[in-house]
C-alpha positions as CSV (number, residue, x, y, z in Angstrom):
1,X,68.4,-6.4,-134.9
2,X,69.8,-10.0,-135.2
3,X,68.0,-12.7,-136.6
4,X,68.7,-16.0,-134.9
5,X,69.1,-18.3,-137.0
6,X,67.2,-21.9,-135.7
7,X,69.3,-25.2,-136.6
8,X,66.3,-26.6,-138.5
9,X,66.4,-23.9,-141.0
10,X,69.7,-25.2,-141.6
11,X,68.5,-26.6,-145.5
12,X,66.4,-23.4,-146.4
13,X,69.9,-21.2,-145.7
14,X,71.7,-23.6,-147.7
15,X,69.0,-23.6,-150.3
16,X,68.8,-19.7,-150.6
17,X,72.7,-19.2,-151.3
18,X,72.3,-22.2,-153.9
19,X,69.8,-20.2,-155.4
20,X,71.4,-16.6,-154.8
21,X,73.5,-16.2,-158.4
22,X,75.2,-13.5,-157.0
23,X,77.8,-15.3,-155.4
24,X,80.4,-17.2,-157.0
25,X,80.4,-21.3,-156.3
26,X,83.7,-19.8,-154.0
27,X,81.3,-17.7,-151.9
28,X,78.6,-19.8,-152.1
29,X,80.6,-22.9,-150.3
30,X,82.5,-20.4,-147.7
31,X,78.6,-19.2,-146.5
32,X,77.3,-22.8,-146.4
33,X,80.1,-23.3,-144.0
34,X,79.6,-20.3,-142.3
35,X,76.0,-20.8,-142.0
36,X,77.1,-24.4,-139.6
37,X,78.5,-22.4,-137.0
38,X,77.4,-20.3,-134.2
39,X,80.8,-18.2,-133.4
40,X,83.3,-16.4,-135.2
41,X,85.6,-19.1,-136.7
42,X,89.4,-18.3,-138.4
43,X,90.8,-18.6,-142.0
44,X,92.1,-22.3,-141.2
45,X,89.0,-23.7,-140.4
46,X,87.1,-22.6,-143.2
47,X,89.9,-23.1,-145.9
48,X,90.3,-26.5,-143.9
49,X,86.6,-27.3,-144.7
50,X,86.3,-26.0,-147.7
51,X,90.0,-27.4,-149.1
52,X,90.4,-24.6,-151.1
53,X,93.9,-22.7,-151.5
54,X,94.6,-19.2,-149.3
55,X,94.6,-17.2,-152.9
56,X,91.4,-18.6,-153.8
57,X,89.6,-18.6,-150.2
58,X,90.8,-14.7,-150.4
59,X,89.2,-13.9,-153.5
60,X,86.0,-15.4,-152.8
61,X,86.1,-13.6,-148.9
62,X,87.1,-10.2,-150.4
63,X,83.8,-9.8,-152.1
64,X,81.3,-11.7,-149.4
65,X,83.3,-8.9,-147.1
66,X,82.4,-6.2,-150.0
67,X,78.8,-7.4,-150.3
68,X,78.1,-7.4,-146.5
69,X,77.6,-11.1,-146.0
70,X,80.6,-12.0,-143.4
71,X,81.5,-9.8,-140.7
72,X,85.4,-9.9,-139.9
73,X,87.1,-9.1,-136.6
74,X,90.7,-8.9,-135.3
75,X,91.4,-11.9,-132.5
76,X,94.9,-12.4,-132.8
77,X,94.2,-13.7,-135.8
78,X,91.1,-13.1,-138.1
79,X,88.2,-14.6,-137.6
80,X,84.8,-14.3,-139.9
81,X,81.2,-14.7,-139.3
82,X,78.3,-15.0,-141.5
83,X,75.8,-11.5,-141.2
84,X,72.5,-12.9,-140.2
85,X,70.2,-10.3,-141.7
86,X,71.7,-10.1,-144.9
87,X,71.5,-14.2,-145.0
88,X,67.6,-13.4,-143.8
89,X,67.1,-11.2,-146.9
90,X,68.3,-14.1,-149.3
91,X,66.3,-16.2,-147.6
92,X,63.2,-13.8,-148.1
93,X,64.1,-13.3,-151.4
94,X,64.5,-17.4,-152.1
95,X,61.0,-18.4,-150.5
96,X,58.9,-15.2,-152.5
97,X,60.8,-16.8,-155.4
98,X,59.5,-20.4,-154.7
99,X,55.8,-19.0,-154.3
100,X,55.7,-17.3,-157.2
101,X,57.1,-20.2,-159.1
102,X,54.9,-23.0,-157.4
103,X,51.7,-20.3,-158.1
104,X,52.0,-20.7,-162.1
């Protein structure tokens, strides 16, 4: 099942991969991107955001791929898309977090 993501939870999705140390500050800024758009979007728009060389945009997509965070499909040229329910489960994970904290 796909979670839609609504535009006003924009900051929380931002917040949870700010929060989420498993990603690298790479990763981190190529989901926050990712996270802005609705559709698949190519390599050059992201690495044109981002304005970060191919070699390091690779490394940092190689492991988001690995981890299950971006989806990536063949249209003429590659383009990548953020996985929804694994962003969901950060986001679960980021808000528990929060409670707990705020409780003590």
């Amino acid at each position: 099942m796909r979670v839609k993501i609504r535009m006003d939870d924009k900051e929380i999705i931002k917040s949870a991969i700010d929060n989420y140390s498993v990603f690298s500050t790479g990763q981190k800024q190529i989901l926050k991107i990712l996270s802005d758009f609705d559709a698949p979007i190519p390599i050059d728009i992201i690495q044109s955001v981002a304005q970060v060389s191919k070699q390091s945009f690779n490394f940092s997509i190689q492991g988001l791929l690995k981890l299950g965070f971006v989806f990536r499909q063949k249209h003429r040229v590659y383009v990548y898309q953020i996985n929804r329910d694994k962003i969901e489960e950060i986001i679960n994970i980021y808000k528990k977090q929060k409670k707990l904290t705020n409780n003590t």
